[in-house]
Every structure is written in structure tokens, then in C-alpha cells.
C-alpha positions as CSV (number, residue, x, y, z in Angstrom):
1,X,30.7,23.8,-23.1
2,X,30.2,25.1,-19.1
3,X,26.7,25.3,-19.6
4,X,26.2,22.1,-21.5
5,X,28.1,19.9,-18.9
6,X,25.7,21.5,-16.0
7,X,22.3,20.9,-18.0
8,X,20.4,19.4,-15.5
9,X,16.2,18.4,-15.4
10,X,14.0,20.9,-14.1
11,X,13.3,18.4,-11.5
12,X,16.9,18.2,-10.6
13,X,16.5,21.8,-10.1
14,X,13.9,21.7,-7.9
15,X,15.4,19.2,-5.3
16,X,19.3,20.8,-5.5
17,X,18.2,24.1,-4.4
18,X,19.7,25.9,-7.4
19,X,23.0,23.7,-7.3
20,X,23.9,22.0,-10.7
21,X,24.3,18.6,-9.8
22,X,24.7,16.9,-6.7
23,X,27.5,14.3,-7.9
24,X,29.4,12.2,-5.8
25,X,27.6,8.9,-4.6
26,X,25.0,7.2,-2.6
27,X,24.8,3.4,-0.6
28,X,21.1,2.7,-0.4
29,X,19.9,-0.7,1.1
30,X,16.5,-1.1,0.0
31,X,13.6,-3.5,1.0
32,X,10.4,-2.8,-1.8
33,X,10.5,-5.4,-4.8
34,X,14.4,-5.7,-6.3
35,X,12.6,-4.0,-9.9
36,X,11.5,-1.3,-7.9
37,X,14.6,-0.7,-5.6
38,X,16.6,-0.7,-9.4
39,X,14.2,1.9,-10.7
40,X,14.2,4.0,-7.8
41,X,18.4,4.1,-7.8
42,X,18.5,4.8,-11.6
43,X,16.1,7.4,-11.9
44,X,18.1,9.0,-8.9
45,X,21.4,8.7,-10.4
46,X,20.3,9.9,-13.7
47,X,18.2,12.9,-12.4
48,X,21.2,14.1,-9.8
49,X,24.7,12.7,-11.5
50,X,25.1,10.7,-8.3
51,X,26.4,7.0,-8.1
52,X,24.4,4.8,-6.7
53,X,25.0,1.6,-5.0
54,X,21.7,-1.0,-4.1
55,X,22.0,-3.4,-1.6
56,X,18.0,-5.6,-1.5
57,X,17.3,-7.3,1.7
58,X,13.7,-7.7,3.4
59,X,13.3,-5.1,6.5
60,X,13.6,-7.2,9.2
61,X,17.0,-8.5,7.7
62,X,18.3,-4.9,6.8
63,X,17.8,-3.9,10.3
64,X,20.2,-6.9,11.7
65,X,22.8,-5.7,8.9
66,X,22.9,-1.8,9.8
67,X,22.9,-3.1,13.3
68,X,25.8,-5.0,12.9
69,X,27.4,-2.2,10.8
70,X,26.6,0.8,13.4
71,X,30.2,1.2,14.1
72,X,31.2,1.9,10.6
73,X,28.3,2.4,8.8
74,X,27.9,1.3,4.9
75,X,25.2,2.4,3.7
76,X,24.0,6.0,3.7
77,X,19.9,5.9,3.3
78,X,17.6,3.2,3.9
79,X,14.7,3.3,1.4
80,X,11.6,0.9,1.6
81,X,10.4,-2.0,4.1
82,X,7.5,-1.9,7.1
83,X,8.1,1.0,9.3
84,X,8.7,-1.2,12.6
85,X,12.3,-2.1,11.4
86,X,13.1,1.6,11.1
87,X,11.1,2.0,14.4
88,X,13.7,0.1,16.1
89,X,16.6,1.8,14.4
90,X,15.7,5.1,15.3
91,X,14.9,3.9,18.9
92,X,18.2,2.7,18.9
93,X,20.3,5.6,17.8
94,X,20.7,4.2,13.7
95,X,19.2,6.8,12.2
96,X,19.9,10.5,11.9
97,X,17.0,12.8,12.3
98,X,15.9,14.9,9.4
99,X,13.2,17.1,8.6
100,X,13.1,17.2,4.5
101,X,11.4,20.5,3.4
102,X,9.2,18.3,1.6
103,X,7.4,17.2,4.7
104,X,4.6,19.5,3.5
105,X,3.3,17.5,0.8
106,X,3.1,14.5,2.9
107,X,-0.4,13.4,4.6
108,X,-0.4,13.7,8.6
109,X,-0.3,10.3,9.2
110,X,3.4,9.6,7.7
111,X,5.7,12.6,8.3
112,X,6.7,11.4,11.3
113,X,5.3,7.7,12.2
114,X,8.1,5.9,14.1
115,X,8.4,5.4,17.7
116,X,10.9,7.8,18.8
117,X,9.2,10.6,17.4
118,X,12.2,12.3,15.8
119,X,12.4,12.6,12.5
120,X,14.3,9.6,12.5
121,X,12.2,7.9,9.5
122,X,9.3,9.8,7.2
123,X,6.7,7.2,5.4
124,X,6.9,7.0,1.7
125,X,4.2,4.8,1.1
126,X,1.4,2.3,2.4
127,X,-0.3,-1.2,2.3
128,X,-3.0,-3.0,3.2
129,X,-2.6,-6.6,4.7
130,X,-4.0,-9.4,3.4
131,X,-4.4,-12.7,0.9
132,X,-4.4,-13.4,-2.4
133,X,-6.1,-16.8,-3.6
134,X,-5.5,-18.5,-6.9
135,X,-8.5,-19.0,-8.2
136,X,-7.7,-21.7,-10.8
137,X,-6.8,-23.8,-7.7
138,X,-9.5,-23.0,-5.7
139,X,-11.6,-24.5,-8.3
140,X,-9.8,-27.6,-8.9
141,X,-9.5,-28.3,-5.2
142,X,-13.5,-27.9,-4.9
143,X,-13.0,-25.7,-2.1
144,X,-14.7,-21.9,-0.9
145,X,-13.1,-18.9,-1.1
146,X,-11.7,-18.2,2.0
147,X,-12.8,-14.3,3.6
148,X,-11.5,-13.9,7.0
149,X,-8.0,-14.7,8.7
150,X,-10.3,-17.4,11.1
151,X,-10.8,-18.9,7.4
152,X,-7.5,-19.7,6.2
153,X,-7.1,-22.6,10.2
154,X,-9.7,-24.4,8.4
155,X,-8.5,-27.5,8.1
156,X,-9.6,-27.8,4.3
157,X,-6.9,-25.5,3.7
158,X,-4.5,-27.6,5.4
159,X,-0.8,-27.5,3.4
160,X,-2.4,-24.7,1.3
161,X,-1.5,-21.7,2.8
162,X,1.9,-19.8,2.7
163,X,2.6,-16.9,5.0
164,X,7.2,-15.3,5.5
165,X,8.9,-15.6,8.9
166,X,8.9,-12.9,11.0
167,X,12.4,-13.0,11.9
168,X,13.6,-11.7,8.7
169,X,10.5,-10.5,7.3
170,X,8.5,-7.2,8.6
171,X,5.3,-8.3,6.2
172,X,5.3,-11.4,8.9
173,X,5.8,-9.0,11.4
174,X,2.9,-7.1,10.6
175,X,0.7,-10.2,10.6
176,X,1.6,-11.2,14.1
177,X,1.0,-7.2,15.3
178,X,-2.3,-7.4,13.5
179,X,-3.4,-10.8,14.3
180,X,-2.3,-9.3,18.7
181,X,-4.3,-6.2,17.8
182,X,-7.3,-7.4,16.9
183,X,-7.5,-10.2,19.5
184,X,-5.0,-9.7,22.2
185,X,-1.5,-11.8,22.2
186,X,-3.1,-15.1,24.0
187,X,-5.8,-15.8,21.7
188,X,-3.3,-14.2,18.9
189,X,-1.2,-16.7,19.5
190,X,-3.8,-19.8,19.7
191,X,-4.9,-18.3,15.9
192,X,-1.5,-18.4,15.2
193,X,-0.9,-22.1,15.9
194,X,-3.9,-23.1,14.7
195,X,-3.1,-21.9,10.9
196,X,0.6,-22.9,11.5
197,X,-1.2,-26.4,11.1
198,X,-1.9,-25.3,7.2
199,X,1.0,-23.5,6.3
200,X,3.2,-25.2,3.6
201,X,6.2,-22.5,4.0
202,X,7.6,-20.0,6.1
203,X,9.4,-17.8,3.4
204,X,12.0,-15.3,3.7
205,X,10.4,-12.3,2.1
206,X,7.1,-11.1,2.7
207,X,6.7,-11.0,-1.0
208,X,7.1,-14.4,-1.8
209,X,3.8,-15.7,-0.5
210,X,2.1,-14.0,-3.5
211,X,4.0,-15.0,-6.0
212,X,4.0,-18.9,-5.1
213,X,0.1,-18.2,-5.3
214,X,0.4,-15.9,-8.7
215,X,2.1,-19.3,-9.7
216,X,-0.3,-22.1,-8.3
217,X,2.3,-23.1,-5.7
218,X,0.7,-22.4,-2.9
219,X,-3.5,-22.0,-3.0
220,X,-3.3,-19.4,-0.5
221,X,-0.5,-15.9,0.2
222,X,-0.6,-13.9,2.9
223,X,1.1,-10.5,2.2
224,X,0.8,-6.8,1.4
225,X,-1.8,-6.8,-1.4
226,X,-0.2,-4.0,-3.9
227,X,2.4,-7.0,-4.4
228,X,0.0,-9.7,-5.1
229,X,-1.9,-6.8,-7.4
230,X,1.1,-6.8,-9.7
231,X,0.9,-10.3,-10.1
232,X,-2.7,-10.0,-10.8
233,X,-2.3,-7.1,-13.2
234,X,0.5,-9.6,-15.4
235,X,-2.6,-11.8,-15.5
236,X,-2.4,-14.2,-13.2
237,X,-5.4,-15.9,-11.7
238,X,-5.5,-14.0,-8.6
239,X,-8.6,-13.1,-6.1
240,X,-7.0,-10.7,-3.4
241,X,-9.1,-10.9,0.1
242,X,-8.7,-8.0,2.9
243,X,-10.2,-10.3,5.8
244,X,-13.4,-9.8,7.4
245,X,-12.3,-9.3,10.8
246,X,-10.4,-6.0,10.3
247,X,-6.8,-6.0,9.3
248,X,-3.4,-4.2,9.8
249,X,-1.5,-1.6,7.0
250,X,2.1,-0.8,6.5
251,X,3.9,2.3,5.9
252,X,6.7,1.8,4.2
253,X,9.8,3.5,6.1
254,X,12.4,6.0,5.0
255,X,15.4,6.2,6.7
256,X,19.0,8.0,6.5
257,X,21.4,5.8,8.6
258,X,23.3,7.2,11.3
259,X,26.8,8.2,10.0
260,X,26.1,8.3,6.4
261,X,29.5,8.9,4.8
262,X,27.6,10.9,1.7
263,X,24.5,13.0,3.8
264,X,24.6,16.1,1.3
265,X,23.4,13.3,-1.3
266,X,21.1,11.1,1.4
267,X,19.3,13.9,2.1
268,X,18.8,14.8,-1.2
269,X,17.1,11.3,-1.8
270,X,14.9,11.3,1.1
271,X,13.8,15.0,-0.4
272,X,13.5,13.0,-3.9
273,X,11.7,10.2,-2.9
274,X,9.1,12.5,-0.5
275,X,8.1,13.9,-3.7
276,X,5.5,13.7,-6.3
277,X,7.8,12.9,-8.8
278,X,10.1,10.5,-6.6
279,X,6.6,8.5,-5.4
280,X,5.8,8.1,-8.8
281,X,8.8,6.5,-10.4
282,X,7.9,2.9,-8.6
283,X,4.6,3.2,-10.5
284,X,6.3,2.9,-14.0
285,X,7.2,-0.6,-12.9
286,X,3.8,-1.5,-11.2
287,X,4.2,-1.2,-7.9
288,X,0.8,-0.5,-6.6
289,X,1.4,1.2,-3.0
290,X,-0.7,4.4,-1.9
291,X,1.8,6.9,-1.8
292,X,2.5,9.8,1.1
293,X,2.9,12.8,-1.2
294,X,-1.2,14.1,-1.4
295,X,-0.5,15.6,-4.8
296,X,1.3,12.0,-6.3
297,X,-0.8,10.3,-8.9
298,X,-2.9,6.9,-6.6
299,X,-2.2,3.4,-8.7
300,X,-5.7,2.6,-10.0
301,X,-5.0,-0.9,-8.6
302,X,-3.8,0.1,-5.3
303,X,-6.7,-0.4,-2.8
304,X,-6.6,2.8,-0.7
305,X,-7.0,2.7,3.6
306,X,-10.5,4.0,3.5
307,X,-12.1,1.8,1.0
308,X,-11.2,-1.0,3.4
309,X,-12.0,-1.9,7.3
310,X,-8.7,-1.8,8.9
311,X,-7.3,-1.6,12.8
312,X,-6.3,1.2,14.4
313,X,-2.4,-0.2,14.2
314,X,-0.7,1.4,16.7
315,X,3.0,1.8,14.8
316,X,4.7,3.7,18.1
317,X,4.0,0.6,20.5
318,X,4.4,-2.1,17.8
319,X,7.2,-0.6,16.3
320,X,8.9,-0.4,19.6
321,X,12.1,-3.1,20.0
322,X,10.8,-4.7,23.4
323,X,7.5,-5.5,21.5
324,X,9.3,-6.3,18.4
325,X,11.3,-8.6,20.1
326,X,8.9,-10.3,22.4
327,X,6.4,-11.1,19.4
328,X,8.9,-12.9,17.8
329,X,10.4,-14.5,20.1
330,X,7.1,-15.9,21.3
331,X,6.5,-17.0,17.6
332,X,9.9,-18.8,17.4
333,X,9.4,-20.5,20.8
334,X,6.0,-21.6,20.4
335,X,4.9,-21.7,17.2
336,X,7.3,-22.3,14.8
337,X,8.9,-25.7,16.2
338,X,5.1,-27.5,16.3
339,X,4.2,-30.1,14.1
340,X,2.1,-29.3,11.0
């Protein structure tokens, strides 16, 4: 009977160091897709005997929350969502710093990405920026397929185009970072304003936009393009566009929060989720992101960094809070009140 009640995976094994089960439980606040955030906390609790509680909130709004909670601190790991969020929470003393032995099987770019250059947050996956167009519009509205970001101010496209707010969602973020990368933040911000004049909505997640175009809501979603390929992949009339000018990439963050009332068991999550078998589990539900781990199996429908002309995004100054902060800010002051 002992032996039967400690039976564990021999991928339980691997990550509890010859421990039987971790047990006990786990808080994660997560910001990938809510079907992916549910995978990822079952597979854990069934692979470790660990209860696990979800919390699914875009980046830029689960930042505000462990902000607000940094006194007594809810949740214990932070699993998902653009990397400047988690920038700004290390930077700001959120985050505990961790080193998962792991680290090894994770390509140079994403062991240790954020701004303060502690340990404070490891990537787990990435994304290209971009658009999806529905094409069964397109053609009903007699109009071109749009190929850069100068494009999609056309006027044609006026009332056609979708795109989240950046002050709760880090896939808007990105845009405005990418859109001051590649042109500097006066002209960003004239580009800015000039598609404002065609956007329909400012959603709250950064997934949204893809799925109002999956649907024929919107003509035109701006987003991370491993979302919009899981539309596409469920058969809806999708063309996705990664825009002629160059364009910016996420990695998604992961995080243990500062005062983690279960760290045996966050840490042991951050180790699951840095490996081959943890980057895969999102896969079984379609999630199309290029994982971290080298040896983790690539989506066929994920469209990898060097098949594709992207800016050198510089995640250390972008993911800062003062830039953070000023980008948006600038974006609520002058862009969002104008007329459209």
C-alpha cells in the first residue's frame, strides 16, 4: 500500500529530485489563452499531487493586481503574458530571483530577458507581432490585402481594424514599443493617430482582436499571430500578415512572485514549465508559440523568429517602468481621446 500511494510519473521524478510528490498547493495567475492556462494547471496538479488554483488576467492587468497585493502576496508563480509586465515587477522588487536548473535547455536569448537582470523572470515562449485578415471580408468589401502596418491608416480600412489597449493589455504594449522602434516615438505616435482613425475597438485582451476577425467582426486583428493561427487552424478564413516594415516579438514571461506562501511547489513549476515536457503541454490544446526549451517539439503552425524580418526589440529598455509608463501614458493623453 506505501508504495502504491507514492507511484508517481517518471516525469514527476525527474522535476522532484527523487522526492515522491511534491503535494501541498500552488496560486498561479496566468495570462496565455484561459484553455491553455487550465491545461497547464492540470497537467501540473496531476503530474506533482499539488492543488492548483488559476487566476486569468491579461499581463498588463496582472501586473496592477500583484502590485496592489505586494504586501500580502496571493499568488505564488506568475506563468504567461509579454515579458515587459514581468520586467516591471522584477524592477520593482515583485519577483524572487531564481535560477531553475533547467536553465540549460533554454536558448540564450530567454534565460534571463528582463530588465533587472536577476533571475527575476526566465522566458517560456515567443511570438511574432502581427495581423490576421479575414479573407471572406476582404473580398466582399472589394478591398486589397493589406501588408505593412503604414497599410492598415488607409483610409479604406477605415472602422475595419481592431487593435487591445495598452493599459491592460501587454500585446498593445508591444505594438506601441515596436511601432517607437522602428520609427522613433514622434513619428510612432503620428502612425499611431493616424490608424486610431480606423480602429473600430480598443479591446481588453490582446487576444481578442483575432478572434473578432476569426469571426468576421472586425476585417482586420492586430495581435500575436500563434493566436490568430489557432483560429486559422479551427478553419476559419484567416490570412495572417507579419508587416513589411519589420515588426516586434514577445517572450512570454515566467515569474515567481515575491513572497510566495508555497516556493518549494513555485519553484517546482517554473522547473516544469522550462521543460520539454512542460512547453509541450500548451501544444495539446493548439497553442502555436515557439517554445524556449531547444529540445521541445516547434508547433508546425508556429512561425518561428528567423523565417521572418523582425526588429532588434530591445526588452531591457522597453521593458523598463519609466518607458512603460511614458508610452502609455502618451497613448492615453493623445491618442486615445481623438475622434475616429
Amino acid at each position: 500500500m506505501k508504495n502504491a500511494l507514492f507511484v508517481v510519473t517518471a516525469a514527476a521524478l525527474l522535476f522532484t529530485a527523487g522526492n515522491a510528490l511534491a503535494a501541498g498547493r500552488l496560486v498561479m495567475y496566468c495570462s496565455n489563452e484561459p484553455f491553455a492556462c487550465q491545461e497547464v494547471a492540470d497537467e501540473f496538479a496531476k503530474q506533482f499531487d499539488v492543488k492548483v488554483q488559476m487566476t486569468r488576467a491579461g499581463s498588463g492587468s496582472t501586473y496592477a493586481k500583484i502590485l496592489a497585493e505586494k504586501d500580502n502576496p496571493k499568488a505564488d508563480v506568475w506563468y504567461a503574458g509579454t515579458l515587459d509586465p514581468h520586467s516591471q515587477a522584477g524592477v520593482n522588487g515583485l519577483l524572487e530571483s531564481y535560477k531553475s536548473p533547467k536553465l540549460d535547455e533554454i536558448g540564450e536569448l530567454f534565460k534571463n530577458p528582463a530588465t533587472s537582470k536577476q533571475n527575476h523572470t526566465t522566458g517560456v515562449y515567443a511570438g511574432v507581432l502581427g495581423y490576421s485578415v479575414n479573407t471572406d471580408a476582404l473580398k466582399e468589401l472589394n478591398l486589397p490585402m493589406p501588408k505593412s502596418w503604414d497599410d492598415l491608416s488607409n483610409p479604406i480600412y477605415k472602422g475595419h481594424v481592431q487593435v487591445a489597449n495598452p493599459q491592460s493589455s501587454g500585446t498593445a504594449y508591444t505594438v506601441l514599443a515596436t511601432f517607437v522602434q522602428l520609427w522613433g516615438e514622434d513619428e510612432a505616435y503620428n502612425k499611431l493617430a493616424a490608424l486610431h482613425k480606423n480602429v473600430n475597438q480598443y479591446t481588453k485582451s490582446g487576444s481578442a482582436p483575432g478572434k473578432a476577425a476569426a469571426r468576421g467582426e472586425t476585417l482586420i486583428g492586430i495581435g500575436f499571430l500563434h493566436d490568430h493561427a489557432l483560429q486559422k487552424a479551427e478553419g476559419f478564413p484567416l490570412e495572417l500578415v507579419v508587416p513589411a516594415e519589420g515588426t516586434g516579438y514577445e517572450i512570454g514571461g515566467l515569474s515567481i512572485i515575491k513572497g510566495a506562501r508555497n516556493m518549494d511547489n513555485a519553484k517546482l513549476f517554473v522547473d516544469f514549465m522550462l521543460s520539454k515536457e512542460g512547453q509541450e503541454v500548451p501544444q495539446r490544446v493548439k497553442m502555436f508559440q515557439v517554445p524556449t526549451n531547444v529540445n521541445a517539439t516547434v508547433p508546425k503552425e508556429a512561425i518561428r523568429l528567423e523565417d521572418v524580418k523582425l526588429i532588434d526589440y530591445d526588452f531591457v529598455t522597453y521593458g523598463s517602468e519609466e518607458m512603460r509608463k511614458a508610452l502609455i501614458d502618451r497613448w492615453v493623453t493623445e491618442i486615445k481621446p481623438m475622434a475616429r
